[in-house]
N, C-alpha and C positions, 0 to 999 in steps of 0.2 A: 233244545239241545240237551240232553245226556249224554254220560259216557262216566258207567260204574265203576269200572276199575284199571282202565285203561290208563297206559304210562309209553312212555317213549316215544318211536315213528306213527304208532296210529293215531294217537293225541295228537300229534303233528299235522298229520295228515286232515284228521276233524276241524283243526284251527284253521289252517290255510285253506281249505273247502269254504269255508263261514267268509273270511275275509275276503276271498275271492268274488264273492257273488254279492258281499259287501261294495267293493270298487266297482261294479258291474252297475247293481239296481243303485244308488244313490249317485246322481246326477250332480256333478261341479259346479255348474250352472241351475240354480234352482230360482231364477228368476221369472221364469213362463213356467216350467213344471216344477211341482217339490217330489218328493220322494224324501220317507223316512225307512227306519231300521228302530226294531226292539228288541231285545237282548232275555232269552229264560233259560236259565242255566238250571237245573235240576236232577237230583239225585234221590235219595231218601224224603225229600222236602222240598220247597221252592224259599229260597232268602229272599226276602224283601230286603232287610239293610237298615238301619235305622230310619232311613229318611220316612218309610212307609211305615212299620210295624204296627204303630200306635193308630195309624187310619185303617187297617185292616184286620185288627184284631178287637180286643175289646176295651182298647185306649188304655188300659189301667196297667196291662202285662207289664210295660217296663217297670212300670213304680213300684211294682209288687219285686223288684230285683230281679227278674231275669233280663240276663246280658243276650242271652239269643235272637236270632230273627229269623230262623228258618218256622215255615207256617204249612199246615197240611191240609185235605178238603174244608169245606164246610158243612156241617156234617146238621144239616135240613132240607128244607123243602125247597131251596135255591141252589142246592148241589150243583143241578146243571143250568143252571141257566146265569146273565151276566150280571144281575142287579150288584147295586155299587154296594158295600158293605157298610150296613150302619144299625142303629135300636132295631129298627123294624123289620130287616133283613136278616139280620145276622151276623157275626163275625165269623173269622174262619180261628180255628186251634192252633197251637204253636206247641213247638219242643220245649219242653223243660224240664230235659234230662239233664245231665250229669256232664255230658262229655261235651263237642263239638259240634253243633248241628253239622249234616253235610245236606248240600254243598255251601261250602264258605263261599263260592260265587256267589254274587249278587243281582237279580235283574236288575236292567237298564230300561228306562222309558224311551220312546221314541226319540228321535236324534239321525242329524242327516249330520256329525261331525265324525268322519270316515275313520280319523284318527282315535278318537276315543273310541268308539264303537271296536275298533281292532286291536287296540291296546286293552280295553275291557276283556275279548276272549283270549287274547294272551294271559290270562287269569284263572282261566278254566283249569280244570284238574279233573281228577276218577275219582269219584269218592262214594260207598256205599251201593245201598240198592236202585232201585228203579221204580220210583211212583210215577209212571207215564201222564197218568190221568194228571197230575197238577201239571206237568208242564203244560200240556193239552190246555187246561182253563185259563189258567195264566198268559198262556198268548192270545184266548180270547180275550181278558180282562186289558191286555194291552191296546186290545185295536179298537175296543168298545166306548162308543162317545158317552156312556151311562157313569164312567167312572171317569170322567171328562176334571171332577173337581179336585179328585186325588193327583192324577200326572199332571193337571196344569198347563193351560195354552200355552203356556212360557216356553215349558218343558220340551211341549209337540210343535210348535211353530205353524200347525194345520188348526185348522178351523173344526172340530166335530161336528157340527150343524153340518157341516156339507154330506155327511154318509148317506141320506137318503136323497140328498137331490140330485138331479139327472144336466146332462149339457142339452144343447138344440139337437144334438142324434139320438135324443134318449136313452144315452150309454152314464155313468154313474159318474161323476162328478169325482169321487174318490175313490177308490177299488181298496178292499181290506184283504191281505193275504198274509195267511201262517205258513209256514216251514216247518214243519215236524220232525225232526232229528234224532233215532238214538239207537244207540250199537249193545243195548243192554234188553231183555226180556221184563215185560210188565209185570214186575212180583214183588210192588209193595202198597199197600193201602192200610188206612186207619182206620175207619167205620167206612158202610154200606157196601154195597157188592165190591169186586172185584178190580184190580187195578185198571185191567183190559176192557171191561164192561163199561165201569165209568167213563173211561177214552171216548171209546166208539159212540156212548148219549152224548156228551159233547162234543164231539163231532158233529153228528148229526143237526142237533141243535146252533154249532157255528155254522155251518152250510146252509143252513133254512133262515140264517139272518143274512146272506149273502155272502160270505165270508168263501174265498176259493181257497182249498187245502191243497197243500202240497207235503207228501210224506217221506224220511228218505229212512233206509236201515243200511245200519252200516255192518258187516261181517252177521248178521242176524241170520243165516239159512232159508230157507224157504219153509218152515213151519212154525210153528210155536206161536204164544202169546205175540211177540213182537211183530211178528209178520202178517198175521192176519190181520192185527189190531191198525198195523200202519195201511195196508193195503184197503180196509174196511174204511177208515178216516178219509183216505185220499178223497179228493173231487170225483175223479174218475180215473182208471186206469192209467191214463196217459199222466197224470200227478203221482204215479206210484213209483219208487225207485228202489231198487233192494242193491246197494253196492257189495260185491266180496272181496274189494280191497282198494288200497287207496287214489290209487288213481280215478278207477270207476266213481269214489267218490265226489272226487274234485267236478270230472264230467257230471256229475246229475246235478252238482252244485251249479255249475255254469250255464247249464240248459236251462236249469229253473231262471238264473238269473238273466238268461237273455229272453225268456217268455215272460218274466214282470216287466223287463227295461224296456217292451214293445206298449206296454199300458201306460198312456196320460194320464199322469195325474195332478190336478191344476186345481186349484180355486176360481 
């Protein structure tokens, strides 16, 4: 989710899209099937929050006194890909400027509790530019069982060992799906190529671990950075959605949510 500077009815309309498809895909009865929800709010940055900071960075930032927690790529040879962050890996950079990182949202780890999950993007706000490319990783880094020690079984209530195994049909035992949402153009990055650029490798690289994309733009036109980059991301065409206003939005929201709410997903 993004949305740079967006205030009033269309913020609106982005929230109730989200939560909409929220009550859809996550299942009241999670006793035969579970179904979760993760939460990447971004703008200029992606906030981790206190709770994560110090595991994604270089443990030391807070002590060193920055109050911030917004963090931007990783800026090596693991740029694209999911490896958990640690000595031998890498940490990823954080803000520490002057002012407010944006966005003061914060991700959410998985969670099938419908309420918080809703009440979290009633939190959302417009703030700033558009580094696509972190939300992009960040929702890989969500659904990825590599960073399994950071979010915590506690946190997910699902098992990560299950993402490679299969049932008796030979269909996947857990399906991992991103939602890519945003109403702003891809024009902000820190080091290595291009906001849009970096997107679309990871992209690429979440779809070749299995991962099915679904993309949506909202008021975005039909050209530019945002459009290519969402349409290029998607799985395939039919996971592409360009809304020009908010109703359309809510529908592509709903379609998506009734084409995950047809996916079991069981232990």
């Amino acid at each position: 989710w993004t949305s740079s500077c967006t205030t009033g009815d269309k913020l609106d309309d982005m929230k109730d899209a989200a939560k909409d498809l929220i009550d859809i895909v996550v299942w009241k009865d999670q006793s035969e099937f579970k179904s979760r929800v993760a939460l990447v709010p971004f703008s200029e940055y992606v906030n981790v929050s206190d709770t994560y900071f110090k595991d994604v960075t270089d443990k030391k930032a807070k002590g060193n006194g920055n109050s911030r927690t917004c963090v931007s790529e990783r800026s090596n040879s693991n740029r694209y890909n999911d490896k958990m962050p640690d000595d031998g890996n890498g940490y990823f950079d954080y803000y520490d400027g002057n002012g407010t990182c944006r966005p003061q949202a914060t991700i959410m780890p998985l969670s099938s509790d419908t309420t918080a999950l809703k009440t979290h993007i009633d939190g959302f706000g417009g703030q700033g530019g558009t580094a696509g490319h972190l939300g992009t990783a960040w929702a890989w880094y969500m659904l990825s069982p590599k960073w399994s020690s950071i979010w915590g079984a506690d946190k997910t209530g699902m098992a990560y060992s299950l993402i490679n195994e299969v049932n008796e049909q030979g269909k996947p035992k857990l399906y991992k799906i991103a939602v890519l949402m945003t109403d702003g153009e891809f024009n902000k990055k820190y080091s290595g190529d291009d906001s849009a650029t970096q997107a679309k490798k990871l992209c690429t690289n979440m779809k070749n671990e299995g991962i099915i994309v679904y993309t949506v733009g909202f008021e975005i036109g039909s050209w530019g950075s945002a459009y290519n980059t969402l349409k290029d991301c998607a799985t395939s065409s039919e996971h592409f959605y360009n809304a020009s206003n908010g109703e359309q939005l809510k529908m592509a929201f709903r379609d998506i949510a009734l084409k995950i709410s047809t996916l079991r997903l069981s232990e």
